[in-house]
C-alpha positions in Angstrom: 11.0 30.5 -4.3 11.1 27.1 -6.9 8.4 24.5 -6.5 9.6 21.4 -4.8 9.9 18.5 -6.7 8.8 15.1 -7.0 9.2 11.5 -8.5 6.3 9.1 -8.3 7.2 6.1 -9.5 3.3 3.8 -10.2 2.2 7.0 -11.2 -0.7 5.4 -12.5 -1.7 2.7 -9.9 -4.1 3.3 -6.8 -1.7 4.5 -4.3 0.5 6.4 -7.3 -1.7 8.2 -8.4 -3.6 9.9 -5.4 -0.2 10.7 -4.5 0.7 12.7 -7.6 -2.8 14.5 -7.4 -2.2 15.5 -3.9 1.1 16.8 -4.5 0.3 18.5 -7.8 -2.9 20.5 -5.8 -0.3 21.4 -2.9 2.1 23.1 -5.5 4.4 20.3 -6.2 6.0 19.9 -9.3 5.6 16.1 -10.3 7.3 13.7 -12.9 5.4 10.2 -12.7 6.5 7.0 -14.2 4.6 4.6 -14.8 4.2 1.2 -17.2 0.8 2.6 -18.2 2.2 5.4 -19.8 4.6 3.7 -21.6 7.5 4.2 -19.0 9.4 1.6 -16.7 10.3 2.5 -13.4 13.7 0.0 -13.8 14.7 2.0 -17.5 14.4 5.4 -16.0 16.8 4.3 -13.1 19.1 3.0 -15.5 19.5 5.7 -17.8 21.7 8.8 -17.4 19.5 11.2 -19.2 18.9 14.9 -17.7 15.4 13.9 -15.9 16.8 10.9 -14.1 19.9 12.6 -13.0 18.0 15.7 -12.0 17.4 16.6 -8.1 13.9 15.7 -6.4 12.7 16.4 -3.1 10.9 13.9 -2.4 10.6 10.0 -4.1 7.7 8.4 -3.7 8.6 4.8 -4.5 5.2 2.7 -5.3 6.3 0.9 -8.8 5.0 -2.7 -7.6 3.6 -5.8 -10.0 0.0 -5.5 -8.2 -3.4 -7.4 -8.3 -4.6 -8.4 -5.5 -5.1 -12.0 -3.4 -5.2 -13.9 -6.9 -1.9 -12.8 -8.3 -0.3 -13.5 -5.2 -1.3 -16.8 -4.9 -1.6 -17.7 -8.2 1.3 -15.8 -10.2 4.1 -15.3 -7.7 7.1 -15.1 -10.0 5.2 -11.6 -11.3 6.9 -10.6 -8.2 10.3 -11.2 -8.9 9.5 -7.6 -11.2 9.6 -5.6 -7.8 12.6 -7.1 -6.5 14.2 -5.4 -10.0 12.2 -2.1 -9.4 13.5 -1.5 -5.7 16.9 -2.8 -6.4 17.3 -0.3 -9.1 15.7 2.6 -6.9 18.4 2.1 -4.7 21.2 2.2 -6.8 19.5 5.0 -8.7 19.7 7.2 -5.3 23.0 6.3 -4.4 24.1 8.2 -7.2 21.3 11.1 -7.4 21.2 11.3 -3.7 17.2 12.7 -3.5 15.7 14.8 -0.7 14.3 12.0 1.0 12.8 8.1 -0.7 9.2 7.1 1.3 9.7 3.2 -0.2 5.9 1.7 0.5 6.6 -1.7 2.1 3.5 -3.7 3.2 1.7 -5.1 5.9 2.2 -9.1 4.2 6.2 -8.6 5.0 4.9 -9.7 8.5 5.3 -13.2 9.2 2.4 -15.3 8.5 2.7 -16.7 12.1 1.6 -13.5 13.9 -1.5 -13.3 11.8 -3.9 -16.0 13.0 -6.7 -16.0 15.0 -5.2 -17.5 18.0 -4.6 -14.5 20.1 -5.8 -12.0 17.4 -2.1 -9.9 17.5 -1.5 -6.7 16.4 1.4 -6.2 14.3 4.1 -3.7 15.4 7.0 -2.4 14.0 9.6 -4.5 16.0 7.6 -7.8 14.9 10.5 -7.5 12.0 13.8 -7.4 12.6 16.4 -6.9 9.9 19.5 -8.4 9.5 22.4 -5.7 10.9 19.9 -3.9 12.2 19.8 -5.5 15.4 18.8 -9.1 15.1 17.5 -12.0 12.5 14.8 -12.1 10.5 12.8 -14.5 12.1 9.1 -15.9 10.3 7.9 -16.3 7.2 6.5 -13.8 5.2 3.4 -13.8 3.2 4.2 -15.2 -0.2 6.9 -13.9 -2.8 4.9 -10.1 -2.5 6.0 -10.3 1.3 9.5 -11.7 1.0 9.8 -8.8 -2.4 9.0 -6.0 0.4 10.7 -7.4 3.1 13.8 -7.8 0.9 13.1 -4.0 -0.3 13.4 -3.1 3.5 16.9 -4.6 3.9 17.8 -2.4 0.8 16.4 0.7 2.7 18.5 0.2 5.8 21.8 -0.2 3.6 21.0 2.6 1.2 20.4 4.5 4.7 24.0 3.2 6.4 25.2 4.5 2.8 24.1 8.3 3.1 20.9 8.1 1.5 17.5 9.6 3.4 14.8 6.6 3.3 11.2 6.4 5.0 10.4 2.9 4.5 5.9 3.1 5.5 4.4 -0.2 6.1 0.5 -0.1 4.5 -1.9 -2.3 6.0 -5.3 -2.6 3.5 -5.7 0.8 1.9 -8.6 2.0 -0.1 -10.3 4.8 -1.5 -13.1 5.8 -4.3 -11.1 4.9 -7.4 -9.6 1.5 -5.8 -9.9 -1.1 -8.8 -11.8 -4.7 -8.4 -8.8 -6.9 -7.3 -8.7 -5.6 -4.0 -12.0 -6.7 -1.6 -13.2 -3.0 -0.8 -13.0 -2.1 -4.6 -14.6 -5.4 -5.7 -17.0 -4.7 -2.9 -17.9 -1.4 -3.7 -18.5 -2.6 -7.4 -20.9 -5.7 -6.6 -22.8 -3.3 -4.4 -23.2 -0.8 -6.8 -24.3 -3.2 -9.2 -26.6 -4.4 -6.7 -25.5 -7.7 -7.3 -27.6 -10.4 -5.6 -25.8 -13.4 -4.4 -23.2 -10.7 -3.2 -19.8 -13.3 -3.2 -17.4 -13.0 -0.7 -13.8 -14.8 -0.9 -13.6 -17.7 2.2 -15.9 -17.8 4.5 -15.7 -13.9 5.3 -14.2 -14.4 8.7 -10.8 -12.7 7.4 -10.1 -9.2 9.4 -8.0 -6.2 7.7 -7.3 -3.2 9.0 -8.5 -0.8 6.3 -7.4 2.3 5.9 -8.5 5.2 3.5 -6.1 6.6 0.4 -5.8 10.0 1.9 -5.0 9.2 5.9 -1.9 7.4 4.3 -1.0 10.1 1.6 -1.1 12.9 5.0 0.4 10.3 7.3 3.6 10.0 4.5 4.1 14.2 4.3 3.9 14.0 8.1 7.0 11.4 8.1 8.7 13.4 5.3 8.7 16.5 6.7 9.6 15.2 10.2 12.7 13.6 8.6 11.3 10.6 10.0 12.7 7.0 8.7 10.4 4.6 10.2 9.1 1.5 9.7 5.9 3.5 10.1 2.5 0.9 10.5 0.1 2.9 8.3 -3.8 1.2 9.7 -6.4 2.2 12.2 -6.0 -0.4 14.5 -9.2 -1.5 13.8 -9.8 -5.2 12.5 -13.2 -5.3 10.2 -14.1 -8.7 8.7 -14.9 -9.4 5.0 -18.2 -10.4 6.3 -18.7 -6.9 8.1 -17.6 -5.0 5.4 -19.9 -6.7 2.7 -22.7 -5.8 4.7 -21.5 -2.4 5.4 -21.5 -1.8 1.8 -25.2 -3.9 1.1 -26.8 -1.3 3.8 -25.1 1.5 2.2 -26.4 0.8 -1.4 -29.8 0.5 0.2 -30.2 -3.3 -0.5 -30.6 -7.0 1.2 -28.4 -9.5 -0.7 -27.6 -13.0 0.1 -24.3 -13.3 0.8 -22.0 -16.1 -0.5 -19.1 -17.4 0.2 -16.5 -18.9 -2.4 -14.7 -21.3 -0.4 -12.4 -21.9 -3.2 -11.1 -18.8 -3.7 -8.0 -17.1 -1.8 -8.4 -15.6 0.9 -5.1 -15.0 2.8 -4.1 -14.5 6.7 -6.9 -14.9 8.9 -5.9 -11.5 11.0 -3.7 -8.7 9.6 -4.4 -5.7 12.1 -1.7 -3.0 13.2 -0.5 -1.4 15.9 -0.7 2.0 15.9 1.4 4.0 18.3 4.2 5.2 16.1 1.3 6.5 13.2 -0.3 8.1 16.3 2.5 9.9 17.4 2.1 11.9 13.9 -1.1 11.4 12.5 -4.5 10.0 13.6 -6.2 8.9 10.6 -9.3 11.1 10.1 -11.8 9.0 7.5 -14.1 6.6 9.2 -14.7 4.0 7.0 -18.8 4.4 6.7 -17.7 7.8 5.0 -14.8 5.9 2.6 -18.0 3.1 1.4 -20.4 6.4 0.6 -17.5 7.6 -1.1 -16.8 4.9 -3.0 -20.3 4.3 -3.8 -20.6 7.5 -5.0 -17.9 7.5 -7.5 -19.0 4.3 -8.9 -22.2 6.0 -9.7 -20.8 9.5 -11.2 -18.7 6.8 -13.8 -21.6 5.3 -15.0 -22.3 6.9 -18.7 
């Protein structure tokens, strides 16, 4: 029997790149593109050569401009990139027609309105409501990154009315040992392994995530896939931890007392992003507490050093 095959397209990036490992140790055969290797998502879906016209079983779909609060907030039209990465996915597998497409959405297509501290709401599923699918879109999203994934979505559900099998997955704030330093629990995990002392915290720390590690998301996607299952799926814990809490968790795990401050003047986004859970639940219960993901991520940090 053949090895399955896979595309992963942000081979390279955080979530792209766990992804490819996991499949790759689970017997996979995987072709990742990625801009860091010299190869764009948008000219392999545009091309006609034997690899892009080839059958895959799975597509994991995570090509997205990234980096962090500051490029949102500070270089939105770097977005307008993923609104010509998922349109060209989608015409791509009209015509290759894969196994199935898992197209990683995100928590900040959400409106902004739910996410406040009045009332501290969880977001589910049916908080977004598609055009065609049932109703209006109703609230705003969170910047150009949130309108670029909820816009993604609405491609989803036609390429789905149009024959092709889509998973569309809904990350809240994932993490993991090799997350880079323009996402809080990487840049975290870097000032507390530097020991640095004023430890700076964007805002004033009060901000809750629901954070969620790399390899409960990377499990909780093969669960959908091989369940056929086409969500939206929330991908969280449920759990809301504040900037403030998690700077602290990752002071005590270094083994040091900084002072903590806050930058007032950098971004800081929605005051509450937390999900709810039920339909991740109903096929997988995320297994890494996040005490275990900061020792992990300490940890790598110190095997890098030379």
């Amino acid at each position: 029997m053949s090895a399955p095959v896979a595309l992963v397209t942000g081979s390279s990036g955080f979530i792209g790149r766990n992804f490819t490992r996991y499949l790759r140790e689970h017997g996979w055969l995987v072709l990742g593109i990625d801009t860091a290797d010299n190869a764009d998502a948008r000219d392999f879906f545009r091309t006609r050569d034997p690899w892009s016209l080839r059958f895959y079983d799975l597509v994991i779909h995570a090509a997205a401009v990234v980096g962090g609060r500051h490029v949102i907030e500070n270089d939105p039209l770097a977005q307008a990139v993923n609104l010509e990465l998922d349109a060209g996915l989608f015409r791509w597998a009209r015509v290759v027609r894969p196994g199935r497409v898992v197209y990683f959405s995100s928590s900040a297509a959400y409106p902004v309105h739910l996410q406040g501290d009045q009332g501290h709401r969880r977001l589910a599923e049916t908080d977004i409501v598609l055009p065609g699918a049932g109703g209006d879109v109703t609230g705003i999203p969170d910047s150009l990154y949130g309108w670029t994934k909820l816009t993604g979505e609405y491609l989803a559900h036609l390429a789905r009315q149009d024959g092709v099998a889509v998973t569309v997955v809904r990350p809240f704030s994932g993490y993991g040992p090799d997350q880079d330093e323009s996402y809080p629990f990487g840049a975290f995990a870097g000032r507390a392994a530097r020991r640095e002392d004023p430890f700076l915290i964007w805002g004033d720390g009060g901000q809750a995530r629901d954070f969620i590690h790399v390899d409960d998301i990377i499990a909780a996607v093969m669960e959908l896939y091989r369940a056929d299952d086409n969500g939206p799926v929330n991908l969280g814990c449920g759990t809301p931890v504040t900037m403030n809490e998690l700077a602290a968790l990752f002071a005590a795990q270094a083994g040091y007392a900084p002072a903590f401050e806050h930058v007032a003047s950098a971004p800081s986004g929605v005051r509450w992003r937390v999900a709810a859970t039920p339909r991740m639940y109903q096929v997988r219960r995320p297994s890494a507490g996040l005490e275990h993901g900061v020792r992990q991520a300490l940890d790598h940090r110190k095997r890098a050093v030379p």
